[in-house]
C-alpha positions in Angstrom: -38.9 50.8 56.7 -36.3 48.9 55.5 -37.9 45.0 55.7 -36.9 45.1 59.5 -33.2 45.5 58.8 -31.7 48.7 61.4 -31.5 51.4 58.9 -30.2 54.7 59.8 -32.6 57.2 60.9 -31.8 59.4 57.6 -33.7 56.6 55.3 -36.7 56.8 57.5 -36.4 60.6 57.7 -36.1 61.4 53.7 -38.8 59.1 52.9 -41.6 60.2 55.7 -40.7 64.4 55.2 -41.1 64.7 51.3 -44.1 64.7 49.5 -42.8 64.3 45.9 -40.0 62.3 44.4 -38.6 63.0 41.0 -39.0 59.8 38.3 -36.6 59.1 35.8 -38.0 57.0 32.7 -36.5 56.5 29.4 -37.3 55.2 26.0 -36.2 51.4 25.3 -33.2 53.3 23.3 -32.4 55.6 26.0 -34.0 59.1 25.2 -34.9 60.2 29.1 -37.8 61.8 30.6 -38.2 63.5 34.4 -41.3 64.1 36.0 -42.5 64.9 40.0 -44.7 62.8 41.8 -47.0 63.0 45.1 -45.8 59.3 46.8 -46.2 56.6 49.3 -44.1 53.9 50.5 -45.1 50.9 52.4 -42.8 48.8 55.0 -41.3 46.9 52.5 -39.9 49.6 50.9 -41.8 50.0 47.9 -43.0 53.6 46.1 -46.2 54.2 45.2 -47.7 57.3 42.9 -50.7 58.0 40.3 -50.9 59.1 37.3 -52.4 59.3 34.2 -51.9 56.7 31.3 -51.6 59.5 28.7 -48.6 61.2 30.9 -45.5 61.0 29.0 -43.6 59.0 32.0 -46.7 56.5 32.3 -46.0 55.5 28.3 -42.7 54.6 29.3 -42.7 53.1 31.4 -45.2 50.9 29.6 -42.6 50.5 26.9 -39.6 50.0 29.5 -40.2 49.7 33.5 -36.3 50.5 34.2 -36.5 53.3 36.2 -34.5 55.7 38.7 -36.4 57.8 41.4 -34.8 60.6 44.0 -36.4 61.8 46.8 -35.1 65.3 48.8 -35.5 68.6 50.1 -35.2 71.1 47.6 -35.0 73.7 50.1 -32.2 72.2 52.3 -28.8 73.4 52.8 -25.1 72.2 54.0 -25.4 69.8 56.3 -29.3 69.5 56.6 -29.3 68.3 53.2 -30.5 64.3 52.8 -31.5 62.6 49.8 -32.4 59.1 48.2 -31.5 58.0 45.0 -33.1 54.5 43.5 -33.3 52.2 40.2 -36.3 50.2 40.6 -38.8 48.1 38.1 -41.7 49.6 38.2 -45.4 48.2 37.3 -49.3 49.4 37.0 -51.2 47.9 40.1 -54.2 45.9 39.3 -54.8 43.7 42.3 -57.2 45.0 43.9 -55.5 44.2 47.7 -53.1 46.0 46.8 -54.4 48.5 45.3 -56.8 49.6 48.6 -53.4 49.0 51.2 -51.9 51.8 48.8 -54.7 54.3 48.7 -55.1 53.8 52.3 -51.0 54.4 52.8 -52.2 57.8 50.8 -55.4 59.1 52.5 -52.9 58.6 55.7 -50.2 60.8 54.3 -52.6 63.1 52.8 -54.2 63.8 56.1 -51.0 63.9 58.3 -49.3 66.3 55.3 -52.7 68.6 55.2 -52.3 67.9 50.7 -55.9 67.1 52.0 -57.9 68.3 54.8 -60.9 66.9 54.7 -61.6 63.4 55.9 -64.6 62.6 53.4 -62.5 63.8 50.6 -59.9 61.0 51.6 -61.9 58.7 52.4 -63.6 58.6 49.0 -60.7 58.9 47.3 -59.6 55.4 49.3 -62.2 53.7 48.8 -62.8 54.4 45.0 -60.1 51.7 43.5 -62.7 51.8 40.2 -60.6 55.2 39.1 -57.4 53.2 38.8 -59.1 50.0 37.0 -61.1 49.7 33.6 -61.4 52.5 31.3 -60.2 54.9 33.8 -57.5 57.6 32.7 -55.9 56.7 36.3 -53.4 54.1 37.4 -51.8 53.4 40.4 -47.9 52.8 39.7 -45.8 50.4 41.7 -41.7 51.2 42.0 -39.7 47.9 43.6 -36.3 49.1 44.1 -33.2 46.9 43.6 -30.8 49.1 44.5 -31.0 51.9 46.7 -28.6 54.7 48.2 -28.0 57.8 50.1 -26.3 61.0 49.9 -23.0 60.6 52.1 -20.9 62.8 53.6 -19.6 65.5 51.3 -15.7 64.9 50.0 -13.4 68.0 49.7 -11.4 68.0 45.4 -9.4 70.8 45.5 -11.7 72.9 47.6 -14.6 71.9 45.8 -17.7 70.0 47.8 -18.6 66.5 46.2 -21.2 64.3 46.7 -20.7 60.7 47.8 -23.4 58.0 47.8 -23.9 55.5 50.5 -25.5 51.5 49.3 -28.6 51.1 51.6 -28.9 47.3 51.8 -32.5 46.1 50.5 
């Protein structure tokens, strides 16, 4: 996933087995805001998610598209556990190419993930690019990060676990 470079297999693995990844915006003064999203990523290793316009995170990031995303298992433990942690500009999709490849990269994820199980439900919801454009509520939200990492092996301060990060080169 990682623009054809060889990426370890934990990159691949953190970004294909979670659904959601938690958003980090924040006012042009700093006051920040955290919110879950249902994602995609394409091959060149940018994030995709929808939202509403009137969300808090989607007024931000209209006032400042700085922002930080993490992706990981809640539910893992010790050594099992892998996570993602990204700063990224981040931008409202309106071409329209775009804007089908991404609900496609959904309806695909949707389907293998069972968040949907029913193929006409997908496929309308692929094919309808008119609820992200216009006077829609909806937008579909681009993330391009510029600096990725990945939780490391744990370090041992005075018997204490702490995390490391690893760079992941973009």
């Amino acid at each position: 996933m990682n623009k054809g470079n060889n990426v370890d297999k934990s990159y691949d693995r953190i970004v294909s087995d979670n659904l959601y990844m938690c958003v980090g915006t924040a006012t042009r003064v700093g006051e920040p805001w955290i919110s879950q999203v249902y994602f995609v990523n394409d091959s060149e290793n940018n994030f995709y998610w929808y939202s509403s316009v009137k969300s808090r995170h989607s007024r931000l990031i209209a006032d400042n598209n700085n922002i930080a995303f993490s992706i990981f298992d809640s539910t893992a433990v010790g050594d099992s556990v892998y996570a993602l942690y990204a700063k990224a500009t981040c931008q409202v999709v309106t071409d329209r190419k775009t804007l089908y490849s991404a609900l496609a990269l959904y309806a695909q994820k949707m389907l293998r993930t069972g968040f949907v199980g029913n193929v006409h439900e997908v496929s309308v919801f692929a094919t309808n690019i008119r609820d992200f454009l216009g006077n829609s509520e909806l937008r579909l939200y681009k993330a391009v990060p510029y600096e990725i990492s990945k939780l490391g092996e744990s370090k041992l301060f005075n018997g204490k676990f702490v995390d490391q990060r690893v760079s992941i080169a973009l």
